[in-house]
Structure formats: structure tokens, C-alpha cells
N, C-alpha and C positions, 0 to 999 in steps of 0.2 A: 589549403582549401578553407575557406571561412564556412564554418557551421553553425547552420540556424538553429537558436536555441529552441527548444519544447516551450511551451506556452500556457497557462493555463486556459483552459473553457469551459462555456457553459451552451447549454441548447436548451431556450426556453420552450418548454410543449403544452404542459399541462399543470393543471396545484397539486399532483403531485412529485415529488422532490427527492431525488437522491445525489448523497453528497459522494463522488469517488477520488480514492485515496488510492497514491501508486505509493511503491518501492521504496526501501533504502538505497543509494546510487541511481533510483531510477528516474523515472519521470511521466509526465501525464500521458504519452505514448503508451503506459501499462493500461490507462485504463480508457483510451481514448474509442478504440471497437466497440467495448464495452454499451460505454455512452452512445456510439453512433446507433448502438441497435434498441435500447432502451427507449434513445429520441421518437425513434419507428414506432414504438408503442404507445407514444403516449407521455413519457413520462419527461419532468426537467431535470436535466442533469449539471452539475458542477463539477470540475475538479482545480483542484489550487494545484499552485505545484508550488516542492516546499523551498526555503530558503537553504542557497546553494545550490542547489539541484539543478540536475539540467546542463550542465556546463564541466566546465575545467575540474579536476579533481582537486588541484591548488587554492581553487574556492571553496569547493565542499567542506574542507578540513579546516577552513576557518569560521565555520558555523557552530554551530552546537545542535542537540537533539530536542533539548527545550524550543528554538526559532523553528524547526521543522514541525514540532507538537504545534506549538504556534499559530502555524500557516494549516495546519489541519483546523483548528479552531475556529478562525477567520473566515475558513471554506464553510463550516458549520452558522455563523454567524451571517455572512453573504447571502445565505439562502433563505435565511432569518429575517434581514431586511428588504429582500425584494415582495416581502409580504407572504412565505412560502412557511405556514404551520405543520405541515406533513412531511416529515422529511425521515426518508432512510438513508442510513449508513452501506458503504460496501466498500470494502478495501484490500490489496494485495499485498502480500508479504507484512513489511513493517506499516503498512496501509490497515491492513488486517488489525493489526495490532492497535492504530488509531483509532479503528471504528471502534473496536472494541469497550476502547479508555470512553469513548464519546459517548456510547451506549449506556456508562457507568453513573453518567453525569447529565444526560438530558431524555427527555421522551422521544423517543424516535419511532417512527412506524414498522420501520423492521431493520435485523441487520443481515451481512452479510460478508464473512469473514473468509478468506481467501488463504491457503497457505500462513496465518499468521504464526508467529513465534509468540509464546507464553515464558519461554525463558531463554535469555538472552545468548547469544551465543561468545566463545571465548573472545577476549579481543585480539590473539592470533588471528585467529580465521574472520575476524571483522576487518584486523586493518590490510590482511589479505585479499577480502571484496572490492576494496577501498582501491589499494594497488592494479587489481583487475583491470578494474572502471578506467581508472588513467589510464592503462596500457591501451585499454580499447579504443579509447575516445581518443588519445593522441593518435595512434592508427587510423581511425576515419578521417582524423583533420587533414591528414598525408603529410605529415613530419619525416622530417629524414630519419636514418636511424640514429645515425650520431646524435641529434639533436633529442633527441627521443629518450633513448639510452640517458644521456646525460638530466633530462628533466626526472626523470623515473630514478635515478640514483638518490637525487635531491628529495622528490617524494618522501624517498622511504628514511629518507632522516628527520622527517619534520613531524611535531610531536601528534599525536594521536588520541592523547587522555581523555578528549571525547568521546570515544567509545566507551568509556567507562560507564559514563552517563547513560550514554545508552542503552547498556546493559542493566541497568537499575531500571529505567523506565520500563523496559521489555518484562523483568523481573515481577516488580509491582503489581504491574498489569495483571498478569500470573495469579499473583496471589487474589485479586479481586473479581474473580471471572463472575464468586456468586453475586455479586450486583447487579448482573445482568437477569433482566427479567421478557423481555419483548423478545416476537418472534425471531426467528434466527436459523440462518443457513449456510453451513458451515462447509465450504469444498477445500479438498485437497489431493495434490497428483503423488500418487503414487510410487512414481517417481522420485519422489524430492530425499530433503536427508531428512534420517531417522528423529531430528530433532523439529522438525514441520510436524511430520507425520505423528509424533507423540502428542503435540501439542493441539494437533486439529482432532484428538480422542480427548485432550484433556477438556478444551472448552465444550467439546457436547455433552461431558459427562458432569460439567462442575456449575456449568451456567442454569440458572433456574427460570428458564423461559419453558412455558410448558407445550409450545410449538416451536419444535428444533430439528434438524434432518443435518446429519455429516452425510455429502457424499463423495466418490472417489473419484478419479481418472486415473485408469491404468496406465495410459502412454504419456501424460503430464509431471510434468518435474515443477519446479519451484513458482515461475511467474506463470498461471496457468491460461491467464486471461492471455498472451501472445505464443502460447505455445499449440502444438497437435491438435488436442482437445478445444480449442479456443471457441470456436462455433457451440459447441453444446454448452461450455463453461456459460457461454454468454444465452443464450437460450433459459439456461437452468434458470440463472438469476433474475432473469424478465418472467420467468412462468412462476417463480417465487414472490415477486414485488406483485403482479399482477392478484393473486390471491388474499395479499394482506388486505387485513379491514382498513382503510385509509379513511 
């Protein structure tokens, strides 16, 4: 079955501007409800999607975490040239983590950190995700399993030291949470692993924005924006954007 890649977009509404950042493995799908319900209110939304992404796992792994930082940039910058000076960040997972870096390095009107990671996780369990992703997506494509089987052997011998990178970047980030000074609304599910959930207590206690709210979702796990809670996750963050001084 031939699968249509994820795309990036934009819904122009109004001058004000929020740039949305999805997933590691994932793609603008994370944040595209999101945008659909933000469009409703009012507001222009962007997301990039990043390089690699989107597609075959065999492409993924020939990128790096720098091109995907990148293409978050680009997203920031795009919304910059369509003449859009107001512009908030919000992003999911390693999305989260972008806004965050972004936040650190330009004026944004608010942000809006999702599940993000402040420190990196092992690169077991990264190129473990990695692995996942392939398994999944060669399943959607309806590969045999032979064929499948044998692409997924191949996977897991081909080198990974990108993650390594990635874990620094994740790292770093970390360490510079007090740079952050602008509003900020920090969600995460409850659900998730204990290394989310430390991390969505570290940024509201380490960032120096003086209007800041973590809050939770009990029945949400990791990408919150497609999960149970997805209606209120998305609510929350229009009734937050909508309050900021723009």
C-alpha cells in the first residue's frame, strides 16, 4: 500500500501566531487537531515537519537531530517572514523540548510545553522507539512478513550514533530551562514514563517566567495532544493563548 506522507501546514486566521512542533518519530498528525481548533479561534498556526520524518524509518536514521532542530527553526523563521511578529511556541514530546530551546533564544508571546523531556533518555530505549516506528509504519504499508522481518533485521544493525546527539541537545536544554522568562503552560499525562513526568515538574519549577501553570491529565500518557484527554489538552491551550497579552 503506498502511504501518504504527513505534510506540513499552516491556517492563516489572524496576527496572531503559533508555531506547533510534533514528536520524535512522529509527525504534524501530533499537532494537526491542535491547529484545527486554535484555527477556530482565531489564531495562525504553522507546523514544519522535520527532516526525515514522516516516512520510512531507513530515512529517519540518516538524518540527524541538528536538521530536525533545523526545520523547527525554519517553522519559527516562516512565520517571521509572512510578516507575523507575535508569535507563540507549543510543542509535543521532543516538540516540547524545541519550543522550549526556541523560547531561550527569541521573544515569543507565550509558550507551551507538552510532555517535553529536559533530559535525555538512554539510547537503548531511543533506538528502541526508532525500532518501534519501523515496525509500525512497515505494518501500515501491508508488507509481508517475510519481507518485513527481513527489513527490520537490517534496521537494527545500522548505526544509530545519532541518538547520541540527541541526547545532548535534550540535555542542554535541561540545563538552561532559567532562560526562560515568558508566559508558559506546561501540560503533562499522567500517564507517561516517570522521566516526562519529572521533567514537566522540572521546567515549572526551574523556568523564571512569572506566569506559569503545570497541569495534569490523569488518563493521558505521552503524545497528549492524540490521546483520551485530547479535547481538553486542546481546549486548555486555546484558553491559555487566548489570555496572553499579544
Amino acid at each position: 500500500m503506498k502511504v501518504v506522507a504527513p505534510k506540513p501546514f499552516t491556517y492563516e486566521e489572524g496576527d496572531r501566531a503559533v508555531l506547533l512542533l510534533h514528536g520524535f518519530t512522529g509527525s504534524t498528525i501530533d499537532v494537526k487537531g491542535l491547529g484545527r481548533v486554535l484555527r477556530q479561534a482565531g489564531f495562525t498556526c504553522h507546523a514544519p515537519l522535520y527532516t526525515g520524518h514522516g516516512g520510512e524509518a531507513e530515512v529517519l536514521i540518516q538524518t540527524t537531530p541538528d536538521e530536525w532542530w533545523r526545520s523547527a527553526q525554519e517553522g519559527y523563521r516562516y512565520l517571521r517572514e509572512l510578516g507575523y511578529m507575535k508569535i507563540a511556541v507549543a510543542g509535543v514530546s521532543l516538540g516540547g523540548t524545541f519550543a522550549l530551546r526556541l523560547a531561550m533564544m527569541h521573544p515569543v508571546a507565550g509558550l507551551v510545553s507538552m510532555c517535553a523531556p529536559t533530559r535525555g533518555k538512554s539510547r537503548t530505549d531511543l533506538a528502541d522507539r526508532v525500532i518501534d516506528y519501523a515496525e509500525r509504519f512497515k505494518t501500515f504499508e501491508g508488507k509481508e512478513e517475510e519481507l518485513r522481518k527481513k527489513e527490520m533485521d537490517e534496521l537494527a544493525q545500522r548505526d544509530m550514533s545519532f541518538l547520541d546527539e540527541l541526547q545532548s541537545f535534550i540535555d542542554d536544554t535541561g540545563d538552561r530551562l532559567h532562560a526562560i522568562k515568558d508566559p508558559a503552560l506546561i501540560l503533562q499525562g499522567a500517564k507517561d514514563a516517570a522521566l516526562y513526568k519529572e521533567s514537566a515538574i522540572r521546567i515549572h519549577d526551574e523556568i523564571l517566567s512569572e506566569e506559569k501553570e503545570l497541569k495534569w491529565y490523569g488518563e493521558s500518557g505521552h503524545i497528549i495532544t492524540l490521546d483520551q484527554e485530547r479535547q481538553q489538552v486542546c481546549e486548555d491551550v486555546k484558553d491559555f493563548l487566548l489570555k496572553l497579552d499579544w
